[in-house]
C-alpha positions as CSV (number, residue, x, y, z in Angstrom):
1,X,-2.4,10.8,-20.4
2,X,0.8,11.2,-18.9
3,X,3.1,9.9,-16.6
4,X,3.0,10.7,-13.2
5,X,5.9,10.8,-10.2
6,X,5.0,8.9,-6.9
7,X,7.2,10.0,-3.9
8,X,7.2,8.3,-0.4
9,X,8.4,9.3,2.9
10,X,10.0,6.3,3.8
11,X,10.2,4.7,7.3
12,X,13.5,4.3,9.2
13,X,14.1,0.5,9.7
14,X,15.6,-0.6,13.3
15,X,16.6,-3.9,14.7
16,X,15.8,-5.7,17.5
17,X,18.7,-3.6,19.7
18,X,16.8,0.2,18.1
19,X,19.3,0.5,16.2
20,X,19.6,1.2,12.1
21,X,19.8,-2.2,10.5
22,X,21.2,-1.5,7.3
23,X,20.5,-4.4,5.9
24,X,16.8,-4.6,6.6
25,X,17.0,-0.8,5.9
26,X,18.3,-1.6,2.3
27,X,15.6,-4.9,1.8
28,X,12.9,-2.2,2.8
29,X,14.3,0.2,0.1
30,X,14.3,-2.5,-2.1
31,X,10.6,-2.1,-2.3
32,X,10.6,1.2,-3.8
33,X,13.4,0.9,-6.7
34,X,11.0,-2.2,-7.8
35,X,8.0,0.0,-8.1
36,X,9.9,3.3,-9.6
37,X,9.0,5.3,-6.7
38,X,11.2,7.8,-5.1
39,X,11.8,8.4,-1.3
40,X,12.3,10.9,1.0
41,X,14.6,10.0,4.1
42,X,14.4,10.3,7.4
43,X,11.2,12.9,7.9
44,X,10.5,13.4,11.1
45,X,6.8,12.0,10.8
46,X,7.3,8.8,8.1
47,X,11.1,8.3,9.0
48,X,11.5,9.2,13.0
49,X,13.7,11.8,11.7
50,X,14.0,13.8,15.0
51,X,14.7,10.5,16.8
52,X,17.2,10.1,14.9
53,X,21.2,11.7,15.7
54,X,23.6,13.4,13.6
55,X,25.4,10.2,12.6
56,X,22.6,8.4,12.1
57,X,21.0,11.0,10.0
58,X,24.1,10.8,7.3
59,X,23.9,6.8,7.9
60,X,20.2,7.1,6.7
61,X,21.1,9.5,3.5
62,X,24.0,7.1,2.7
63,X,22.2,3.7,2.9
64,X,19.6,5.2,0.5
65,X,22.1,6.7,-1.8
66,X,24.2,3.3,-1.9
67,X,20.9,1.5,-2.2
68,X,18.3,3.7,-5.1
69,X,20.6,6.6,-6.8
70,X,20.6,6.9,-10.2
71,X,17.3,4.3,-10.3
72,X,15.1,6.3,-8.3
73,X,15.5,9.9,-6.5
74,X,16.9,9.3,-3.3
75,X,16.2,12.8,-1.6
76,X,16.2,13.9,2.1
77,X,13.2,15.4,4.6
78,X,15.6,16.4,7.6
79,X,13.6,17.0,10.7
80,X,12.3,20.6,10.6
81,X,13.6,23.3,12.5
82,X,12.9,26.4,14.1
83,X,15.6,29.1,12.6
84,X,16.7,29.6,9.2
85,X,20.4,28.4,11.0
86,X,19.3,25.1,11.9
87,X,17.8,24.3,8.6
88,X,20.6,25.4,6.8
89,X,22.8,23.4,9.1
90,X,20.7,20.5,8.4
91,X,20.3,20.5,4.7
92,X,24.0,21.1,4.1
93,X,24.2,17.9,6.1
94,X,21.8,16.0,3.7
95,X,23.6,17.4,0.1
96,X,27.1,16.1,1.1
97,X,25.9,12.9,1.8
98,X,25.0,12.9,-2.1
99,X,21.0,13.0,-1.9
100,X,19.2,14.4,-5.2
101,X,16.8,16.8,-3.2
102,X,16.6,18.5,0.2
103,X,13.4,19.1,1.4
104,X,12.6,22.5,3.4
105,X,9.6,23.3,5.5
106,X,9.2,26.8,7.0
107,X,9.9,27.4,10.3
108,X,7.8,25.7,13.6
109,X,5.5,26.6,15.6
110,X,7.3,25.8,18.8
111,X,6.3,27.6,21.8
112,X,3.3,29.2,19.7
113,X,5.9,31.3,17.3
114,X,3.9,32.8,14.7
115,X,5.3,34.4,11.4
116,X,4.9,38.2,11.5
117,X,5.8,41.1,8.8
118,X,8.5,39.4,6.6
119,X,9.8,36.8,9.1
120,X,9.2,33.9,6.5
121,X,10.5,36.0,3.6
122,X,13.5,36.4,5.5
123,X,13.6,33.1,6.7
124,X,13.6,31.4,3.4
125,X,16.1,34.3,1.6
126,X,18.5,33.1,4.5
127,X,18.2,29.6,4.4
128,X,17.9,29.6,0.4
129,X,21.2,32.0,-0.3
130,X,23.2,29.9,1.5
131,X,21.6,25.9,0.5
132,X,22.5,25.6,-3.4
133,X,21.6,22.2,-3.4
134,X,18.7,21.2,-5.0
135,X,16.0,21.8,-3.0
136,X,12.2,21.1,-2.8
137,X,10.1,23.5,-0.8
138,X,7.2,21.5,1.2
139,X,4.4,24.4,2.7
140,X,2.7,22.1,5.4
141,X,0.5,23.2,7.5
142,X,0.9,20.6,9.8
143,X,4.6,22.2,10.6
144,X,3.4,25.6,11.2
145,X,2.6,29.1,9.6
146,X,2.5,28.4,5.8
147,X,4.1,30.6,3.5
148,X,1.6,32.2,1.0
149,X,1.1,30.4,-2.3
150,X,2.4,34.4,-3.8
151,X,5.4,33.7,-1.8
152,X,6.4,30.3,-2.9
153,X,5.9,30.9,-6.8
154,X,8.0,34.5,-6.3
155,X,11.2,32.0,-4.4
156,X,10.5,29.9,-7.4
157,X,11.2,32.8,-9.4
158,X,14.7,33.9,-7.9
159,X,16.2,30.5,-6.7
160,X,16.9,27.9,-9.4
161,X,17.8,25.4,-7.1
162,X,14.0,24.9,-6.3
163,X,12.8,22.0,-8.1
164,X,9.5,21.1,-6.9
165,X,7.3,21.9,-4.0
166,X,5.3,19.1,-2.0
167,X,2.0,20.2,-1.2
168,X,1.1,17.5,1.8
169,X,-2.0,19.3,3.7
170,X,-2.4,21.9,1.2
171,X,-5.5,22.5,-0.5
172,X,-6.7,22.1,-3.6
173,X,-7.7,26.3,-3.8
174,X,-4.0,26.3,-2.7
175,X,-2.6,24.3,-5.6
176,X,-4.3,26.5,-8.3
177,X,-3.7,30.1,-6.7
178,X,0.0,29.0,-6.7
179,X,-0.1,26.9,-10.0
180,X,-1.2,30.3,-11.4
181,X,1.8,32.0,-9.8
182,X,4.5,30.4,-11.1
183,X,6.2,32.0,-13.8
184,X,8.3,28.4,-14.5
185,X,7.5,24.9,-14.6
186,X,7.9,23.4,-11.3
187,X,7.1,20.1,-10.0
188,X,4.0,20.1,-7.6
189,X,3.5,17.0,-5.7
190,X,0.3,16.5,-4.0
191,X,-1.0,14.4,-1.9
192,X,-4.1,11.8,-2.1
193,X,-6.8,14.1,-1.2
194,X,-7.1,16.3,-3.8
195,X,-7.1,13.0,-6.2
196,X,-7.4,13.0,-9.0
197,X,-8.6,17.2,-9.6
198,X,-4.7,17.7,-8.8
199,X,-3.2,15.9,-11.5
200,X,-6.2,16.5,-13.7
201,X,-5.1,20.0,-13.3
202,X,-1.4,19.6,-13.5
203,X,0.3,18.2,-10.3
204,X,3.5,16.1,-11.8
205,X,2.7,13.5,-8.8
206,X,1.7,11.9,-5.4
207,X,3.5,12.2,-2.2
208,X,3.0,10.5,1.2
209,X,3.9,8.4,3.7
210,X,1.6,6.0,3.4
211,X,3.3,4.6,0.2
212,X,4.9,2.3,2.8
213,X,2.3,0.1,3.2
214,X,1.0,0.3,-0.7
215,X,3.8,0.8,-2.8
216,X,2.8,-1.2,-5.5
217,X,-1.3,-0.2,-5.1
218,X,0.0,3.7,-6.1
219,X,2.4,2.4,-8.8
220,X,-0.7,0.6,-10.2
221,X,-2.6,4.1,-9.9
222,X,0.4,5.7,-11.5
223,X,0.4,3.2,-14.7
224,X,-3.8,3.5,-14.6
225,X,-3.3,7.4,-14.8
226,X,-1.3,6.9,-17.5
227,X,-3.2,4.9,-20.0
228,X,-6.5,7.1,-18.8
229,X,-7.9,4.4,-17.2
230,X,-10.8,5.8,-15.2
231,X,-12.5,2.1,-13.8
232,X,-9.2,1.2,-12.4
233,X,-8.4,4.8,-10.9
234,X,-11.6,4.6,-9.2
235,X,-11.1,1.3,-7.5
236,X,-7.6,1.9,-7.0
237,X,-8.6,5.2,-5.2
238,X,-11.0,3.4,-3.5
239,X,-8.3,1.4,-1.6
240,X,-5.7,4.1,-1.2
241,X,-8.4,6.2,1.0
242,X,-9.4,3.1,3.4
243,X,-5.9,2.1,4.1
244,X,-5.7,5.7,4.6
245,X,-8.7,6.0,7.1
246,X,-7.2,2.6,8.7
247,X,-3.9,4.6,9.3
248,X,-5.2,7.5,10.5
249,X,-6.5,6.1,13.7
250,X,-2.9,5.6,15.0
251,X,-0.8,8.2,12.7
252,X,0.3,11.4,14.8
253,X,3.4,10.5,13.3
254,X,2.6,8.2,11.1
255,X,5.4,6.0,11.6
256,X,3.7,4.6,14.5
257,X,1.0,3.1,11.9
258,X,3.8,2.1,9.8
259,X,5.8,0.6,12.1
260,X,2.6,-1.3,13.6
261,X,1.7,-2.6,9.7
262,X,5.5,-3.8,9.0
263,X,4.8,-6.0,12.7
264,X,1.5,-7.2,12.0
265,X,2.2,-8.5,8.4
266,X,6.3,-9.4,9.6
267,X,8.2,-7.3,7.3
268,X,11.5,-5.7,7.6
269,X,11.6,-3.2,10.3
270,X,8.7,-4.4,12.4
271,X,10.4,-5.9,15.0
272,X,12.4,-3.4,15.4
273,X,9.5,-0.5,16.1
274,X,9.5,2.7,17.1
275,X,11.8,4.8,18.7
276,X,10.6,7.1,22.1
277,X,8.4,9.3,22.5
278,X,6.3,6.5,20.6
279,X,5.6,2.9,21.6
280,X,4.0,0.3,19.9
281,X,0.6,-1.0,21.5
282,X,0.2,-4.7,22.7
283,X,0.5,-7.0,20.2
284,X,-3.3,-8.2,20.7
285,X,-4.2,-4.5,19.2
286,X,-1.4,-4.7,16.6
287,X,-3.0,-8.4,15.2
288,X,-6.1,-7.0,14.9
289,X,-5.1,-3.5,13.2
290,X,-3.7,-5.9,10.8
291,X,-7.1,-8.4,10.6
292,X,-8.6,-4.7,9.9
293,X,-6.1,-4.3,6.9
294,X,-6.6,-7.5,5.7
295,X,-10.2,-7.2,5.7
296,X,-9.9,-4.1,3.4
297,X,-10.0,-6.6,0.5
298,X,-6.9,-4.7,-1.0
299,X,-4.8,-7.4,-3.4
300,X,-1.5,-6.3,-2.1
301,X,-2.1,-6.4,1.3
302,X,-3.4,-9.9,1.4
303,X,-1.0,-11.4,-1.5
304,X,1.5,-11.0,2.1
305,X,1.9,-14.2,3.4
């Protein structure tokens, strides 16, 4: 079979003060280059992105840049926005700070705005004549009104400078009505549900945040997909989806999970946290979210001292 892409969402690493620590920030990155997987910085779920400011945004592109380019794609997931301006302003940020990809979500939802007539044609036309960067377009529902599987593949058509689209949320009915829509070959990312009909059917790779806690577990996926080996995908998959269900019950964003794993097993960035409007629970609930984890039985979780 062949090889498959594995993209995470990577967490934003603080010190004790909340600030960036760059150096912990880099060890953290670290993790990533060793396993060939590329990242997306500072999303707004994964990566606190929207906690973040403007100077710390750049910071965050830069450290990732300095620390992965050229060994892995170091791309950026600036915080979403609500008008075609403030994306534009956002991912012209990102590309001169020298990321490979932007990514860009459709508008929000805020205040119950709802896409009507050709609002998210328009949007997109806007945002995508003036952002020639390279660009990946990420249709999540989770954001707000979704652009129609017709619409992405026909942007795919006109703007070059698309060149993949991340399907988090999206489902698999969505992934072959737009699969059949294209009329080039562009990179779709999927995430774990759909595993493995999605890259059975195509999909050039995984994306998610919660390749934070299992970077190596995916990359052994990856290599298992690759050689068509179906006992270890099945065990492999088997793990990915309980650390998954584990995560879940405190994700909503997900980097307050991630945030509570790197504490509970005392890696970089845990004792640094989260940034408001998140906190971290007590640290009775955060040892025994990580006995939980532990008790999964997954090798790379307990191989953590």
């Amino acid at each position: 079979m062949r090889q498959i892409g594995l993209q995470c969402r990577a967490a934003t690493i603080f010190g004790e003060d909340g600030s960036i620590d760059e150096d912990l920030f880099r060890q953290y990155l670290q993790r990533f280059v060793d396993n060939g997987i590329d990242v997306y910085l500072a999303s707004a779920g994964s990566g606190e992105g929207h906690a973040l400011s403007w100077e710390e945004l750049r910071r965050v592109y830069e450290i990732g840049v300095a620390a992965g380019k050229g060994r892995i794609q170091v791309n950026a997931n600036p915080p979403e926005q609500h008008t075609a301006r403030g994306t534009i302003e956002q991912s012209l940020h990102a590309a001169s700070a020298g990321v490979d990809v932007v990514n860009i979500y459709q508008p929000t939802n805020w205040h119950g705005y709802r896409a009507i007539g050709g609002e998210l044609r328009a949007y997109y036309e806007t945002v995508l004549n003036e952002v020639k960067h390279p660009v990946a377009l990420a249709p999540h529902p989770i954001i707000g009104q979704a652009p129609s599987a017709a619409l992405v593949a026909d942007l795919c058509r006109r703007y070059p400078q698309i060149v993949a689209v991340n399907l988090v949320g999206q489902s698999e009915t969505y992934f072959l009505e737009l699969q059949a829509a294209l009329t080039r070959d562009v990179p779709l990312y999927v995430d774990t549900r759909g595993l493995p009909n999605t890259l059975g059917w195509g999909a050039s790779g995984i994306i998610g945040g919660n390749l934070n806690i299992l970077p190596a577990t995916y990359r052994a996926y990856a290599d298992a997909w690759a050689r068509g080996d179906l006992g270890a995908l099945t065990e492999l998959y088997r793990h990915m989806s309980r650390a998954d269900a584990a995560m879940a019950t405190w994700s909503g964003p997900n980097s307050r999970a991630i945030k509570m794993f790197l504490r509970a097993f005392r890696l970089p960035g845990g004792v640094g946290g989260v940034r408001p409007p998140c906190l971290l629970p007590s640290d009775a609930e955060i040892a025994r979210f990580g006995e939980a984890l532990r008790a999964l039985g997954i090798s790379e979780l307990n191989s953590i001292p």
